[in-house]
PAVEXLO-72243 format. One record per residue (C-alpha): residue number from 1; residue in three letters; x negated, y negated, z negated. Coordinates in pm, 1 decimal, m for minus. Layout:
// residues N
     i    aa          X          Y          Z
   NUM   ala          X          Y          Z
...
// end
This chain:
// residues 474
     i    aa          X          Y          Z
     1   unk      293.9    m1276.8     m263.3
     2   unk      502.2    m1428.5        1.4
     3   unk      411.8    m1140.2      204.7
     4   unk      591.4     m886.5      m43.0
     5   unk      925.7    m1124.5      m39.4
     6   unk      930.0    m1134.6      353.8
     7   unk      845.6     m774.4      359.0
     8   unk     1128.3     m652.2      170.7
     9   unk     1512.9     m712.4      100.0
    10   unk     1659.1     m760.9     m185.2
    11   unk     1811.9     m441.4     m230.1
    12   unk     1446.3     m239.2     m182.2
    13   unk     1173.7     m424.8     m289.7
    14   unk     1029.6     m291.5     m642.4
    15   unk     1135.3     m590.9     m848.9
    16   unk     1391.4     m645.0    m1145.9
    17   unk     1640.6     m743.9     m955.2
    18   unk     1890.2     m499.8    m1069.7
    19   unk     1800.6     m483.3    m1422.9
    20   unk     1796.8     m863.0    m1473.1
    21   unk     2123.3     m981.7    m1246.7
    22   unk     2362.7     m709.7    m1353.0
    23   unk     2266.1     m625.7    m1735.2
    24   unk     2620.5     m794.6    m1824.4
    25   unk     2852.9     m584.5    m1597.6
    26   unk     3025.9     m329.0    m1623.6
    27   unk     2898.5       67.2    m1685.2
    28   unk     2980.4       72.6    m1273.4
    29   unk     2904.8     m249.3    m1166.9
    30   unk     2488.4     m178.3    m1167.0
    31   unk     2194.2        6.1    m1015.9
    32   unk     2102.6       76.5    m1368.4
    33   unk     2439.4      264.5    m1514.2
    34   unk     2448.2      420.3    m1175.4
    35   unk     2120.8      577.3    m1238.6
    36   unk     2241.7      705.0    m1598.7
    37   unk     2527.1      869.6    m1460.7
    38   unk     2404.6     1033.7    m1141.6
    39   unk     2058.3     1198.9    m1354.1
    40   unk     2297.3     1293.6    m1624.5
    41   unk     2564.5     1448.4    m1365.5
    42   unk     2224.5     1654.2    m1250.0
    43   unk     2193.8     1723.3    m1602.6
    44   unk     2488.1     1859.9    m1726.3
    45   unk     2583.6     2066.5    m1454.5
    46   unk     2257.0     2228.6    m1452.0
    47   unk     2331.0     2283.6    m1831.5
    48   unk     2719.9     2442.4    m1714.2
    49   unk     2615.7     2681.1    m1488.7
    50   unk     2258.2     2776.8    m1719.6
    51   unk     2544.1     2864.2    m2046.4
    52   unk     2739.1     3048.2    m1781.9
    53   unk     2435.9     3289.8    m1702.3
    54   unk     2332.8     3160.6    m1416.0
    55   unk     2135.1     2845.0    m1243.7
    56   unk     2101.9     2571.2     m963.7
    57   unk     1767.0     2669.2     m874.1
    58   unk     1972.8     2717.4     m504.4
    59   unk     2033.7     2336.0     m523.2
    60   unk     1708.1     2233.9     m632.1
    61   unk     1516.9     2399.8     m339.2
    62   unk     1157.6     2358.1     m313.6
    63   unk      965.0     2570.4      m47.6
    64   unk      756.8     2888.7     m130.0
    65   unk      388.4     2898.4     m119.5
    66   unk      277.1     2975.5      225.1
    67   unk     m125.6     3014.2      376.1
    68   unk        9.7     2993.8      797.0
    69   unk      183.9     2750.4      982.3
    70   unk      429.4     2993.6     1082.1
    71   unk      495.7     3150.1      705.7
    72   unk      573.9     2749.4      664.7
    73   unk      845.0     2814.8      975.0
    74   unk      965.9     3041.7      834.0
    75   unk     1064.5     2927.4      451.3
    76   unk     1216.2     2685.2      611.5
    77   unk     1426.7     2832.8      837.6
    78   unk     1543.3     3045.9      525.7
    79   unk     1628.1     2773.1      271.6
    80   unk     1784.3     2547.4      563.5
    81   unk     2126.1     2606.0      455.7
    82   unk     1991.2     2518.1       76.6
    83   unk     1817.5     2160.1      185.3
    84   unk     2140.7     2070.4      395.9
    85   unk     2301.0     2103.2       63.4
    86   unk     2051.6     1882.6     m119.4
    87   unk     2116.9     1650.9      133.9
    88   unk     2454.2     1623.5      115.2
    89   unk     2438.3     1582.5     m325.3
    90   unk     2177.0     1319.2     m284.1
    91   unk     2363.0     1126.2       20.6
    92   unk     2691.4     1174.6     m188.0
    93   unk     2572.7     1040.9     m494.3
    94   unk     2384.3      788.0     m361.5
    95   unk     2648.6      670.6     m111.4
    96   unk     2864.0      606.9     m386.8
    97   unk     2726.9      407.3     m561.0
    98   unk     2560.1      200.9     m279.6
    99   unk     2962.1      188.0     m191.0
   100   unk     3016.6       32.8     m519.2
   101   unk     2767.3     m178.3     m544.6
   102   unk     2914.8     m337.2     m204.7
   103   unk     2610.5     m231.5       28.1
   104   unk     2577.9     m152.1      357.1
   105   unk     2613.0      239.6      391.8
   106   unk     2624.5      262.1      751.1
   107   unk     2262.8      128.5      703.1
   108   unk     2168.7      323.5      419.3
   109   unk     2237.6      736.9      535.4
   110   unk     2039.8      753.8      837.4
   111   unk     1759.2      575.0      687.7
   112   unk     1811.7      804.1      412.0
   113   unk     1836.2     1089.9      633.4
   114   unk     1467.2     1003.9      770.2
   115   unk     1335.3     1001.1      374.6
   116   unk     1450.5     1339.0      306.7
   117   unk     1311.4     1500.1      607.0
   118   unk      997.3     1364.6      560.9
   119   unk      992.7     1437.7      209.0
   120   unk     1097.0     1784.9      321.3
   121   unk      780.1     1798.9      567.3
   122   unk      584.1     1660.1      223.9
   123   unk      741.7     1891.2       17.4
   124   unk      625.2     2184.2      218.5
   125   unk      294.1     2032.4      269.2
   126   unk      226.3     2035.7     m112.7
   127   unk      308.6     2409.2      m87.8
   128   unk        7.0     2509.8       83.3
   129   unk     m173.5     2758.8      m71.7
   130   unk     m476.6     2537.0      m40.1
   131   unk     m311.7     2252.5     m123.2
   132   unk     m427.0     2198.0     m523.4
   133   unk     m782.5     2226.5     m356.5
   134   unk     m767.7     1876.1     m150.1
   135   unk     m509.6     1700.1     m446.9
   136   unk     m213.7     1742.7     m207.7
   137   unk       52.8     1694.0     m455.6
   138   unk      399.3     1600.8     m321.7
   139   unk      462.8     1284.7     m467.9
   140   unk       79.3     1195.2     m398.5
   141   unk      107.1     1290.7      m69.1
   142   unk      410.9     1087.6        6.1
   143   unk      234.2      774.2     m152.4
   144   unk      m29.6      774.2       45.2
   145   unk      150.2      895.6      359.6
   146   unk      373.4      580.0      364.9
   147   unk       44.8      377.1      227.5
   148   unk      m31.5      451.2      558.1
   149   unk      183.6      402.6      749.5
   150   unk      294.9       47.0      637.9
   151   unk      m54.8     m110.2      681.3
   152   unk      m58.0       32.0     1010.8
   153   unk      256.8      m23.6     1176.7
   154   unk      573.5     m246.2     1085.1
   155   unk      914.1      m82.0      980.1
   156   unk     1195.4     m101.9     1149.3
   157   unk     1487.5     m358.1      945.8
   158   unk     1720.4      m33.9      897.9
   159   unk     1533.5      193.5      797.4
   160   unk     1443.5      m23.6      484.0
   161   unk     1795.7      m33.7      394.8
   162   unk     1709.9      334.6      277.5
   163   unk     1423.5      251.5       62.8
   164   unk     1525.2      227.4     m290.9
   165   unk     1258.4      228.3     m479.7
   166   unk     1414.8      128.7     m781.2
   167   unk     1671.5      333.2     m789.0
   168   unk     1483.0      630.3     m695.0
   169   unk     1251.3      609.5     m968.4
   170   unk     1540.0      557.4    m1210.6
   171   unk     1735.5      869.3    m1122.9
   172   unk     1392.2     1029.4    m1162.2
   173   unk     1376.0      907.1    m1525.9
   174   unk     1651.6      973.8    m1630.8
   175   unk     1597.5     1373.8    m1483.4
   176   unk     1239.1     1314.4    m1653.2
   177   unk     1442.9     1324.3    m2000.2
   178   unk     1562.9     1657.6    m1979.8
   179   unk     1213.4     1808.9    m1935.3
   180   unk     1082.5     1621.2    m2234.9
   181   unk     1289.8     1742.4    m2517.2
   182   unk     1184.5     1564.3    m2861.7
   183   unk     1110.1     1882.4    m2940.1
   184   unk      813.5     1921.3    m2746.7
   185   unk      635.4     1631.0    m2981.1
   186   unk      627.5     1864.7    m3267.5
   187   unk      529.7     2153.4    m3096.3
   188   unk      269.5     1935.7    m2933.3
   189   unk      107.3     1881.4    m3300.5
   190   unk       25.7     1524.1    m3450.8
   191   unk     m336.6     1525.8    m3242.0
   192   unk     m171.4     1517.2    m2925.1
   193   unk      123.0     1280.5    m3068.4
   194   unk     m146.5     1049.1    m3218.5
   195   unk     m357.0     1026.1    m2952.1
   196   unk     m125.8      921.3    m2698.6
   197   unk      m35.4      649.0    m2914.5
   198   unk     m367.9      521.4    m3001.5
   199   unk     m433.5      552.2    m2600.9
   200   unk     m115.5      335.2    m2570.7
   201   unk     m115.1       68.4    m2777.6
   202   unk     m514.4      m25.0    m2734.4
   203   unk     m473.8      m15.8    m2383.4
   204   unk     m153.1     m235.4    m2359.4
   205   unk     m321.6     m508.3    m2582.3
   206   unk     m673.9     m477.0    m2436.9
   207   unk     m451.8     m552.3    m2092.1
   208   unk     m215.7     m779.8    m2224.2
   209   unk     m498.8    m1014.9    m2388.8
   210   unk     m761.4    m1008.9    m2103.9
   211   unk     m448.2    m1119.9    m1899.1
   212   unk     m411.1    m1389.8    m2125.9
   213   unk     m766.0    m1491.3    m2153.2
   214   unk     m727.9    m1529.2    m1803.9
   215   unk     m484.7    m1756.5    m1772.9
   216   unk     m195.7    m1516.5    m1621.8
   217   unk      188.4    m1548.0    m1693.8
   218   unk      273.3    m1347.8    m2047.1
   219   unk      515.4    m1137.8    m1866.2
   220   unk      318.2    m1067.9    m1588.4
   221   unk       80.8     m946.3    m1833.6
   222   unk      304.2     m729.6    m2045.1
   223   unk      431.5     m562.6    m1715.6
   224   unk       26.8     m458.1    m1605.4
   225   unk        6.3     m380.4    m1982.5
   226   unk      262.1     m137.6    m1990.6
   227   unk      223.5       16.2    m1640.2
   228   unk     m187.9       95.9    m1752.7
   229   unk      m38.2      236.1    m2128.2
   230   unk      247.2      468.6    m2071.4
   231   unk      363.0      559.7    m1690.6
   232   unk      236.0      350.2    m1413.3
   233   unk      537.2      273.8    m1204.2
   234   unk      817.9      344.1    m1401.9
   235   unk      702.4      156.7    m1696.1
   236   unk      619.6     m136.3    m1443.9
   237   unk      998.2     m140.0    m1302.4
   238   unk     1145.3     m109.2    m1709.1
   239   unk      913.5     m360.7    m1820.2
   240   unk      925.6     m601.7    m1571.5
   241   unk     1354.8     m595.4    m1615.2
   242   unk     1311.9     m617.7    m1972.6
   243   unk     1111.0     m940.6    m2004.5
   244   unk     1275.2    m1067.0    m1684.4
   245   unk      900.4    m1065.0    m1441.2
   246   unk      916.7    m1227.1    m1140.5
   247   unk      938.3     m925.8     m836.3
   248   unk      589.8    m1032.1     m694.6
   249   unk      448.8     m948.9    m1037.8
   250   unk      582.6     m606.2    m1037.9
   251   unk      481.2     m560.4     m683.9
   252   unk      143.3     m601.8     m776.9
   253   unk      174.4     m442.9    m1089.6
   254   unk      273.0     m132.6     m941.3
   255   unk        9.2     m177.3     m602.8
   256   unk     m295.2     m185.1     m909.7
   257   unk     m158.7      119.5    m1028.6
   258   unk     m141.4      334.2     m694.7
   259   unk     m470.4      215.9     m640.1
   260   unk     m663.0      320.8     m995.9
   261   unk     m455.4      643.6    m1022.2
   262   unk     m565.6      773.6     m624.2
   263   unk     m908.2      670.9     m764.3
   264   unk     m901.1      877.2    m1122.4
   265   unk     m784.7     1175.4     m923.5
   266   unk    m1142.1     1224.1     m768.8
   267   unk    m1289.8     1090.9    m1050.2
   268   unk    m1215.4     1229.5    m1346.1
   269   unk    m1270.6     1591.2    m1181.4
   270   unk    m1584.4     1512.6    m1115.6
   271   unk    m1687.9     1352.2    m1389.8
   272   unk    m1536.9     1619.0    m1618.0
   273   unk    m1721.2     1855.4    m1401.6
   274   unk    m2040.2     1704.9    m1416.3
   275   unk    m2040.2     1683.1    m1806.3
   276   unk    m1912.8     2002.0    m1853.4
   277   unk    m1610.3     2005.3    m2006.1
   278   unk    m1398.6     2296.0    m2101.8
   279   unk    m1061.0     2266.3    m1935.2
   280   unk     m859.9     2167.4    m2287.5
   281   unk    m1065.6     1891.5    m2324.2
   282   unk    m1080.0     1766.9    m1944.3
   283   unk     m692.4     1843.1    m1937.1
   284   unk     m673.7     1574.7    m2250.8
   285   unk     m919.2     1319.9    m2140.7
   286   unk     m713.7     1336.8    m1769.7
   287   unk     m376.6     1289.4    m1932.7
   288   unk     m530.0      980.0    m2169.9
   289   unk     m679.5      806.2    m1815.2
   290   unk     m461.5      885.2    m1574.2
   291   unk     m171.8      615.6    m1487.3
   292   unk       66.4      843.5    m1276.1
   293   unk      211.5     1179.7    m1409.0
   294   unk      138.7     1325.3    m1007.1
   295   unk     m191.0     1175.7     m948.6
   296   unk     m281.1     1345.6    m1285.1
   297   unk     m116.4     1632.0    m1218.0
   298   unk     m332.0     1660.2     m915.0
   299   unk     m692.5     1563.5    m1093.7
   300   unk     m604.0     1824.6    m1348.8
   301   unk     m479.7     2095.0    m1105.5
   302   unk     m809.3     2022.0     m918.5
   303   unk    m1071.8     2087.8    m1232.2
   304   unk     m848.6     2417.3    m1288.8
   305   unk     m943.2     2508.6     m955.8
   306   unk    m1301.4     2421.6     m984.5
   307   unk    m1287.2     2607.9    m1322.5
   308   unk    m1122.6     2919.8    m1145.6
   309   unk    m1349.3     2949.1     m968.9
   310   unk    m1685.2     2880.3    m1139.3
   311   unk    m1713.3     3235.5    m1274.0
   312   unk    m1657.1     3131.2    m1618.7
   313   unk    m1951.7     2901.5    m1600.7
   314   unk    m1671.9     2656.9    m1732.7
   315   unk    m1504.7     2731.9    m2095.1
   316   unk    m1130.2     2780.0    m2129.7
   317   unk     m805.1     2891.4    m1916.5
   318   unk     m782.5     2692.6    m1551.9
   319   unk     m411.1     2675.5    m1681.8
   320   unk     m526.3     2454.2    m2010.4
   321   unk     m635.1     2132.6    m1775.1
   322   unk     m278.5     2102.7    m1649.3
   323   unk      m97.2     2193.5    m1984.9
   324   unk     m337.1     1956.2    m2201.8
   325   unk     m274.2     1651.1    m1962.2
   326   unk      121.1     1731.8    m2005.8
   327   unk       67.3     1760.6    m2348.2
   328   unk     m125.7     1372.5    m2363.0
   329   unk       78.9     1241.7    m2023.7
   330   unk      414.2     1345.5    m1974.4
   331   unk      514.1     1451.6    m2363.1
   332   unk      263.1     1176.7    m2563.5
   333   unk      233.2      865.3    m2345.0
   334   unk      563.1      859.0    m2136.7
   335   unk      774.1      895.6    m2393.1
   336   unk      669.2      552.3    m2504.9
   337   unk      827.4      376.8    m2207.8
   338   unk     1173.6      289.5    m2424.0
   339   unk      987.6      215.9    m2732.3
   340   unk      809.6      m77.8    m2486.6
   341   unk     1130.8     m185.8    m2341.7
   342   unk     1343.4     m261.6    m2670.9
   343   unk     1025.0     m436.9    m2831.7
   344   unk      951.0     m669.6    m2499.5
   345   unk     1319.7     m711.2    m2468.5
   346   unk     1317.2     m868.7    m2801.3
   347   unk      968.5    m1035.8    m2790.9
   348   unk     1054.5    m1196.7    m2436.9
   349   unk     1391.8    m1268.5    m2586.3
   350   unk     1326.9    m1437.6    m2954.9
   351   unk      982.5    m1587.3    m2897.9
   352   unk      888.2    m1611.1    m2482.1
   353   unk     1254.8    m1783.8    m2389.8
   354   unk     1194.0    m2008.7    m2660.0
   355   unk      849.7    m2083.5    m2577.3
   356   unk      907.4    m2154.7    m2243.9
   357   unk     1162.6    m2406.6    m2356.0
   358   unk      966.6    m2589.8    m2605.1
   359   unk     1147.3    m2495.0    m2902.5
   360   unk     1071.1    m2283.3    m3193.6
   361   unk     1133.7    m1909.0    m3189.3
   362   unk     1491.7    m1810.1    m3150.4
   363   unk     1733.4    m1573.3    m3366.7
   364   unk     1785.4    m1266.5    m3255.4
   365   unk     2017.7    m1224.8    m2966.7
   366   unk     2150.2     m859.2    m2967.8
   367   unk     2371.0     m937.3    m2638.7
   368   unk     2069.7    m1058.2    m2474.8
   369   unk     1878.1     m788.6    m2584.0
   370   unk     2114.5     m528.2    m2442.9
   371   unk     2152.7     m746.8    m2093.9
   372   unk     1791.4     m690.5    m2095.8
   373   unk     1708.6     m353.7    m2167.5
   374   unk     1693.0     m115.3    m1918.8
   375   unk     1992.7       94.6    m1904.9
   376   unk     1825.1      452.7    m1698.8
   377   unk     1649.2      456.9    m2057.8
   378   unk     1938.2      536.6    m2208.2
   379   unk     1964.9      853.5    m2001.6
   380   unk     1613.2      984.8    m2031.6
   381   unk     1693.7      952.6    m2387.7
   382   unk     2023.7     1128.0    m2363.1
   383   unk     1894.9     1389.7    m2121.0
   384   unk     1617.4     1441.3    m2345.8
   385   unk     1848.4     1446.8    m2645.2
   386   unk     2063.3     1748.5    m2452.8
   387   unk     1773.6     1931.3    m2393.6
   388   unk     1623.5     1926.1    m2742.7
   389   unk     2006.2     2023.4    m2883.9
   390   unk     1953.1     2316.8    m2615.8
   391   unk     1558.6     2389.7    m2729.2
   392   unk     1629.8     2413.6    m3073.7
   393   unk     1815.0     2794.5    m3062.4
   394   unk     1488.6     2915.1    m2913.0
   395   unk     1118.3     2982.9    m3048.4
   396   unk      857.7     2790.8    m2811.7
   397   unk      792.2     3130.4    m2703.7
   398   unk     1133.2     3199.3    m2560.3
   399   unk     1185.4     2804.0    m2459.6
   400   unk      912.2     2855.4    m2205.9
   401   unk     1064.2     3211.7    m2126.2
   402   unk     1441.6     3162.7    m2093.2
   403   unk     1524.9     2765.0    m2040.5
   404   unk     1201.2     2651.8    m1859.0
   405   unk     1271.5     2871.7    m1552.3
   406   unk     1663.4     2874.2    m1537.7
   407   unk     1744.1     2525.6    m1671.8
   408   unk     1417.5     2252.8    m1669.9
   409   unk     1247.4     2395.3    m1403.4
   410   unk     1557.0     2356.0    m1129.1
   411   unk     1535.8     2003.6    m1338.8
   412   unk     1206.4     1921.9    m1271.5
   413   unk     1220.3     1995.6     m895.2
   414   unk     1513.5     1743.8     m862.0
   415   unk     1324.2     1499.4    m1068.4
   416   unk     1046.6     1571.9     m815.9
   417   unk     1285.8     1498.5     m501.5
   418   unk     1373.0     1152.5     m650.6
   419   unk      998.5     1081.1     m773.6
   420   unk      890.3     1192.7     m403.4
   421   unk     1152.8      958.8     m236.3
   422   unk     1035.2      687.1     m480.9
   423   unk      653.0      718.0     m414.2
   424   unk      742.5      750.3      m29.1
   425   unk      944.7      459.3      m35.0
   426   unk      659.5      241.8     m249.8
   427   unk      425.6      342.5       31.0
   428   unk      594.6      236.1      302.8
   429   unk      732.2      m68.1      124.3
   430   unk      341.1     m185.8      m10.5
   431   unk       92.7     m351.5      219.1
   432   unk     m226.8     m439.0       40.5
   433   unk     m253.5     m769.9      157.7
   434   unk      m13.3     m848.8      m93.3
   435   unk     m258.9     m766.7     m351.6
   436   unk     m532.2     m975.1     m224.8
   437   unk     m305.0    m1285.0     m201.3
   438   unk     m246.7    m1212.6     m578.7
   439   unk     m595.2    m1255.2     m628.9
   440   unk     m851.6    m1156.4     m892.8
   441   unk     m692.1    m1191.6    m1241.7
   442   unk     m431.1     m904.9    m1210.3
   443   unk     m732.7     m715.7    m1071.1
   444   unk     m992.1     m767.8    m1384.1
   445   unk     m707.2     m745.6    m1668.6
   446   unk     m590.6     m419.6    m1507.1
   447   unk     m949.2     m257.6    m1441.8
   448   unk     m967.7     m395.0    m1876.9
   449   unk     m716.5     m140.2    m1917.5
   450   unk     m937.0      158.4    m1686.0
   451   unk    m1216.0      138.5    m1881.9
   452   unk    m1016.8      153.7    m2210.1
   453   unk     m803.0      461.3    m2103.0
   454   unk    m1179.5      627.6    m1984.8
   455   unk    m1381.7      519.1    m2289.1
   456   unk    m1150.6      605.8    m2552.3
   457   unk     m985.5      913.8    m2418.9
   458   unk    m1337.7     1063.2    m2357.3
   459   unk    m1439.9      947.6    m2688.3
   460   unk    m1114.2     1098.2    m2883.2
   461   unk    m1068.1     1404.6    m2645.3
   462   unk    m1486.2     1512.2    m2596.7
   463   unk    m1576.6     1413.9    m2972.8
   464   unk    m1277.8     1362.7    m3195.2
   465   unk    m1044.8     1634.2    m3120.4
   466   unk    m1204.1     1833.5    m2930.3
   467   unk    m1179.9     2160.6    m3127.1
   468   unk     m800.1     2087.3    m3124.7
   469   unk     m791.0     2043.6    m2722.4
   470   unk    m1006.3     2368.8    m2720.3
   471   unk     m769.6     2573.7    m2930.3
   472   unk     m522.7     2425.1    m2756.3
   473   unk     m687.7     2579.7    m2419.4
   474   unk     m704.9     2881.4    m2546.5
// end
């Protein structure tokens, strides 16, 4: 993993660095209160100007479908003025707080500057008509663009002063909040709720003891547990701060991740395809085996498609695939991501410390605890907490009809910018050498965790519940 370390400064490489080194500051003095405040600045002032009538769906530009190059032109031209803005919130925002945090700036905005074009070009990419067809979601696409890129050539020094991976992905939590109200757990029944958590918890432990078994590090395990149970990278970068992972071991944590979830999204498709699934029930057994809300996003898009247009020869609405996975994926599993973090906090804490040192299991620390948990989860929860104050004047009906479009959707396209900066930034900051030199362990205890998510998700979502996911679909 020396590779990763000579690859990658401090200040960008996906490690702990900022969970584990700052936890004791102040609520300025970190990447991870930064993080809280900029997603719930997003927040709230989309919230403002949504009770005023109106919304920032002109901030939180995304380009129009388009089915010619120059239609593509064109959109762009139009919103210019719109993404110039976006520019300027992001920069602003992040500026300030890379001022705080005593880092380079001059370094930071023009490699910044250079992420949100391309992410622009991605952005507009992913809105391709025929893009669902070949997978071509954005933050997909700008994973395996900069996956690319950074096996083939080497970056320039600056422009990795731009690539804050971390960071990113926190902001993006955080904004991930306020499109989960709690809400959305009991509207999504006690199947979906239930399932999830079976999905999570077996999958953790099946990780987390063939990691064991196999002689790797206990927090090294509990980071590729977490990553295969609830949310792939995110829950890699919480974990591995909670429990205090080296970097290398969320580095690799993270590169096993990228890797399964570009493989489920042809996969699972094709497989679901080939058995015959209705969508409901492909939609569920996608959300219980993918490991990345945008690579599943993408497989499930993609059997909609194929569902669209089979001439009915498959059962249920195209639309079902995609809302089932949210249903298991974004609402069920990726909520769990702060119930993991407290609980490893204090495992790692009261029994891991202590075993390390040779001593029996210690009290419980609360201010250790805190220093360890990672702070951007106290945003999604707040965030989501906002949102599910906001959700509960309104029938499901008129939730999806009134806030979805005016409040999370504006939400969910900023939470898209940051996730699309993050999975950009991950590309171009992962070279999978680094994975070899890891060698097999990681590998086998990770893949432990594949064939649990597969098995049992087909199992629950094809046998088990499948009338539910079918109503559901319907």
């Amino acid at each position: 993993m020396n590779q990763v370390r000579s690859e990658l400064p401090a200040s960008v490489r996906p490690s702990v660095s900022a969970a584990t080194q700052t936890a004791r500051g102040g609520v300025f003095s970190n990447e991870d209160w930064w993080s809280v405040w900029i997603g719930l600045l997003l927040v709230v002032i989309a919230w403002l100007v949504f009770a005023s009538g109106s919304s920032i769906k002109w901030l939180a530009a995304a380009p129009a479908k388009w089915s010619s190059v120059a239609q593509a032109g064109a959109d762009i031209a139009a919103h210019l003025p719109n993404y110039a803005v976006l520019f300027v919130v992001f920069a602003l925002l992040f500026g300030i707080a890379s001022t705080v945090l005593k880092q380079r700036l001059a370094h930071f905005l023009p490699a910044f500057l250079v992420l949100f074009v391309v992410s622009l070009l991605i952005f507009e990419t992913a809105a391709w008509t025929q893009a669902s067809h070949y997978n071509l979601e954005a933050p997909l696409v700008a994973l395996l663009l900069g996956l690319v890129i950074s096996n083939v050539v080497r970056l320039p020094a600056w422009f990795l002063a731009g690539l804050r991976v971390e960071f990113f992905i926190k902001v993006g939590i955080v904004l991930l909040g306020a499109t989960l109200p709690f809400t959305l757990l009991v509207w999504a029944g006690p199947v979906a709720v239930g399932q999830a958590t079976a999905v999570s918890l077996l999958t953790f432990f099946v990780i987390f003891f063939t990691g064991r078994a196999l002689g790797l590090d206990r927090r090294f395990a509990a980071v590729l547990g977490v990553g295969g149970a609830v949310c792939g990278v995110s829950a890699a970068i919480a974990i591995a701060g909670a429990v205090r992972a080296k970097r290398e071991q969320a580095s690799v944590a993270i590169t096993l991740v990228v890797l399964w979830a570009i493989v489920m999204i042809f996969v699972l498709p094709f497989t679901s395809h080939a058995l015959g699934l209705s969508t409901g029930v492909a939609g569920a057994w996608i959300g219980t085996s993918e490991f990345a809300d945008a690579a599943g996003i993408a497989a499930a898009q993609a059997y909609g498609d194929i569902a669209r247009n089979a001439g009915g020869a498959i059962a249920g609405a195209p639309e079902a695939a995609v809302q089932n996975f949210t249903l298991m994926k974004v609402v069920g599993r990726d909520i769990w991501i702060g119930i993991w973090a407290f609980v490893l906090a204090w495992v790692a804490t009261t029994r891991w410390d202590a075993f390390d040192d040779g001593v029996q299991a210690k009290k419980v620390n609360v201010g250790e605890i805190w220093a360890r948990f990672p702070k951007f989860v106290i945003g999604f929860v707040i965030a989501s907490a906002l949102i599910t104050w906001i959700a509960s004047a309104y029938s499901l009906a008129d939730y999806r009809k009134v806030v979805t479009p005016d409040l999370v959707a504006p939400i969910t396209a900023l939470r898209t910018w940051a996730f699309t900066f993050c999975f950009l930034s991950i590309g171009l900051t992962t070279r999978f050498g680094s994975l070899s030199k890891a060698g097999w362990k990681p590998f086998v205890a990770f893949t432990a965790g594949v064939a649990i998510n597969i098995i049992i998700g087909y199992v629950l979502s094809v046998h088990v519940f499948a009338a539910y996911w079918n109503s559901v679909g319907h």
